[in-house]
TISE-877377 format. One record per residue (C-alpha): y, x, z; residue number from 1; residue in three letters. Coordinates in steps of 0.1 Angstrom, whole numbers. Layout:
// TISE-877377
site v: Y; u: X; w: Z; seq: NUM; type: ALA
...
***
This chain:
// TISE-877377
site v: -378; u: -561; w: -1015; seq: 1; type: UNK
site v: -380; u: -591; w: -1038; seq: 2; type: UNK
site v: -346; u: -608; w: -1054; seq: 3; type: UNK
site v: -350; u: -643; w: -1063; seq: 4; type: UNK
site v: -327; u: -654; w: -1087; seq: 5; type: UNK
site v: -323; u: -692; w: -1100; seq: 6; type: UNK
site v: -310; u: -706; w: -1131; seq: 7; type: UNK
site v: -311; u: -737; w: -1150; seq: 8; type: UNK
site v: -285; u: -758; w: -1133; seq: 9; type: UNK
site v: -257; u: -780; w: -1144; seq: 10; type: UNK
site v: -240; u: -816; w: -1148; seq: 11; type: UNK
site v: -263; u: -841; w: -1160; seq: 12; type: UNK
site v: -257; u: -879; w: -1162; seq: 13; type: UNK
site v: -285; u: -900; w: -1142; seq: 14; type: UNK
site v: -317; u: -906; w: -1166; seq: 15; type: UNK
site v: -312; u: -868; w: -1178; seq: 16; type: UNK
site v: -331; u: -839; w: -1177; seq: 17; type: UNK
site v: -331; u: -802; w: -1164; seq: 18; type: UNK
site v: -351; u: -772; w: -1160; seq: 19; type: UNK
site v: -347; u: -748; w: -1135; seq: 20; type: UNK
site v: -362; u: -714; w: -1136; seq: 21; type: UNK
site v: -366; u: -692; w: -1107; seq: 22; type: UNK
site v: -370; u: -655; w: -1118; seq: 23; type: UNK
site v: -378; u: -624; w: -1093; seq: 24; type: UNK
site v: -376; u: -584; w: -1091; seq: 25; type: UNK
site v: -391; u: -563; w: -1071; seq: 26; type: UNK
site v: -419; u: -574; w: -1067; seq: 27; type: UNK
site v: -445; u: -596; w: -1079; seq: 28; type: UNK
site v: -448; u: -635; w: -1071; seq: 29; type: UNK
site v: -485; u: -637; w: -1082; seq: 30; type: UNK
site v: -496; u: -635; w: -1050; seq: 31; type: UNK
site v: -475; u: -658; w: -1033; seq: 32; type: UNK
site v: -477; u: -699; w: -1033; seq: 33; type: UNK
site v: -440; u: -710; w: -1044; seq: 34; type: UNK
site v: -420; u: -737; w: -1036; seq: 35; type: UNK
site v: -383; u: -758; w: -1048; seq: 36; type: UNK
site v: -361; u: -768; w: -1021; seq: 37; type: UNK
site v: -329; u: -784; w: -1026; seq: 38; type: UNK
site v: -306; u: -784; w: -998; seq: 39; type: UNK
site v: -278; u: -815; w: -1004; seq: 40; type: UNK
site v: -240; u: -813; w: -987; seq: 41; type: UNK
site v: -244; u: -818; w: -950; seq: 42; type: UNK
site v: -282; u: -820; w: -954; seq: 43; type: UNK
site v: -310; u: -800; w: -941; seq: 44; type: UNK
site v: -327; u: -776; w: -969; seq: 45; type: UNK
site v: -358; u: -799; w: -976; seq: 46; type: UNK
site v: -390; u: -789; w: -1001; seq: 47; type: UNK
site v: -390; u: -806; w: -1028; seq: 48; type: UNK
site v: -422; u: -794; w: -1050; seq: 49; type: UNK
site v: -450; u: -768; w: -1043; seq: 50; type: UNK
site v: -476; u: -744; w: -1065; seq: 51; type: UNK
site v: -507; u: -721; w: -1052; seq: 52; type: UNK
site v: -504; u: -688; w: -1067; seq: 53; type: UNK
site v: -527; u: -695; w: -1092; seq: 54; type: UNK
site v: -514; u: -726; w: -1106; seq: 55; type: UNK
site v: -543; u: -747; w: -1093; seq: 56; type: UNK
site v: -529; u: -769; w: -1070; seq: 57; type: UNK
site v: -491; u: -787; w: -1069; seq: 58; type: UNK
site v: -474; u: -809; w: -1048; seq: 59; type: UNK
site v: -441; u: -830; w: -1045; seq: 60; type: UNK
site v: -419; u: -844; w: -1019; seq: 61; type: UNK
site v: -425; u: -886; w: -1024; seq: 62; type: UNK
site v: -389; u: -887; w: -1038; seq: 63; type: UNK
site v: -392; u: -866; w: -1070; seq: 64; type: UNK
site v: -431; u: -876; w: -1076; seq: 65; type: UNK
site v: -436; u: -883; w: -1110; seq: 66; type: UNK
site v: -401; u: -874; w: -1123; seq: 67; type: UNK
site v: -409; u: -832; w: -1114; seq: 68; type: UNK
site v: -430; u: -809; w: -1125; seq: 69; type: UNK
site v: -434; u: -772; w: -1107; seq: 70; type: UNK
site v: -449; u: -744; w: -1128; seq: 71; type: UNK
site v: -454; u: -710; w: -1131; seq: 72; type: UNK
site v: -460; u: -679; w: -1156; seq: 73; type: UNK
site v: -471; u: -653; w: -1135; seq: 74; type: UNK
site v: -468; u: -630; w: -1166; seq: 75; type: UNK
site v: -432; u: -633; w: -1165; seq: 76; type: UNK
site v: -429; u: -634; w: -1125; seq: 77; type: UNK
site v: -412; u: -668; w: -1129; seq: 78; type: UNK
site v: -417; u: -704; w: -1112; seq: 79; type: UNK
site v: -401; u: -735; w: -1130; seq: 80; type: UNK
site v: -391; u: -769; w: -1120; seq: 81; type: UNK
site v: -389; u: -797; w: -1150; seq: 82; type: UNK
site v: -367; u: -825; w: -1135; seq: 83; type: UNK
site v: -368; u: -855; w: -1157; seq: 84; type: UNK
site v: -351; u: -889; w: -1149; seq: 85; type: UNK
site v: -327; u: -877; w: -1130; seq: 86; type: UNK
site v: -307; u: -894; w: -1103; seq: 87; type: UNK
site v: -277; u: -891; w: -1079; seq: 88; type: UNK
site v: -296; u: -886; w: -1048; seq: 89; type: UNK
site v: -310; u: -854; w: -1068; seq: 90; type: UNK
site v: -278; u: -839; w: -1067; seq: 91; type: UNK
site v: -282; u: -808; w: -1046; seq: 92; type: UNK
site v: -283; u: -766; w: -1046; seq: 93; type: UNK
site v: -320; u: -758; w: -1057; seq: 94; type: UNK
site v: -335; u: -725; w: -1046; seq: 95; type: UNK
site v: -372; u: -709; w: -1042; seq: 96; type: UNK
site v: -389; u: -693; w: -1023; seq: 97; type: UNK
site v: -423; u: -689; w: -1016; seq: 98; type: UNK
site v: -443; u: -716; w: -991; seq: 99; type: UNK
site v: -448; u: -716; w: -964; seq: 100; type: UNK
site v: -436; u: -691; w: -952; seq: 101; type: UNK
site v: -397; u: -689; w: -969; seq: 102; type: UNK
site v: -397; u: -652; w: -955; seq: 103; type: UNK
site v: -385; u: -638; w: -992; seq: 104; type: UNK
site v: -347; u: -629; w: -992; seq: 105; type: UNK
site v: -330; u: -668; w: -1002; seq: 106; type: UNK
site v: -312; u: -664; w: -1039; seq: 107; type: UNK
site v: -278; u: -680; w: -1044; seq: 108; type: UNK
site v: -297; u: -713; w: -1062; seq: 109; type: UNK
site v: -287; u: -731; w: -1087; seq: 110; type: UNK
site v: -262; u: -763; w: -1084; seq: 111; type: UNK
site v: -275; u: -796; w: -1099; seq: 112; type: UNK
site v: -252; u: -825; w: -1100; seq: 113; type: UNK
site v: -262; u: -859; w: -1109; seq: 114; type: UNK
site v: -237; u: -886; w: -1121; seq: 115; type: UNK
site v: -242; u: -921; w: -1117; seq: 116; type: UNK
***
């Protein structure tokens, strides 16, 4: 059974930057398509960017477009998130998984906090 485990989090001021990292054992995630959700208090878990197992495709929820990047290293059984200009409303617990079927065991995610 596969253990996802994310990293990367922290307190950043808005305009700031983070990278998340999602790492997993027990078995390999080059098969799967991957996704970033976030799920904010007293919010529904949402997605928030995508990736085909082989890198070839991406795609982002309209509110991060252009301020997120997914990515993966299949080599190192590891999906990333850049998040660059970040903002308040970003300000959330980010997990993965993969997409679309979520039916990997959820890690603890990683909190991101955004101040204004």
């Amino acid at each position: 059974q596969v253990q996802l485990e994310e990293s990367g989090g922290g307190l950043v001021q808005a305009g700031g930057s983070l990278r998340l990292s999602c790492a997993a054992s027990g078995r390999t995630l080059r098969n799967y398509n991957m996704g970033w959700f976030r799920q904010a208090p007293g919010k529904e878990r949402e997605l928030v960017a995508r990736i085909t197992w082989n890198a070839w495709n991406t795609d982002y929820a309209d509110s991060v477009k252009g301020r997120f990047t997914i990515s993966r290293d299949n080599a190192k059984n590891a999906v990333y998130l850049q998040m660059n200009n970040l903002k308040p409303e970003d300000t959330a617990v980010y997990y993965c998984n993969n997409y679309p079927n979520t039916d990997l065991n959820w890690g603890q995610g990683t909190q991101v906090t955004v101040s204004s």
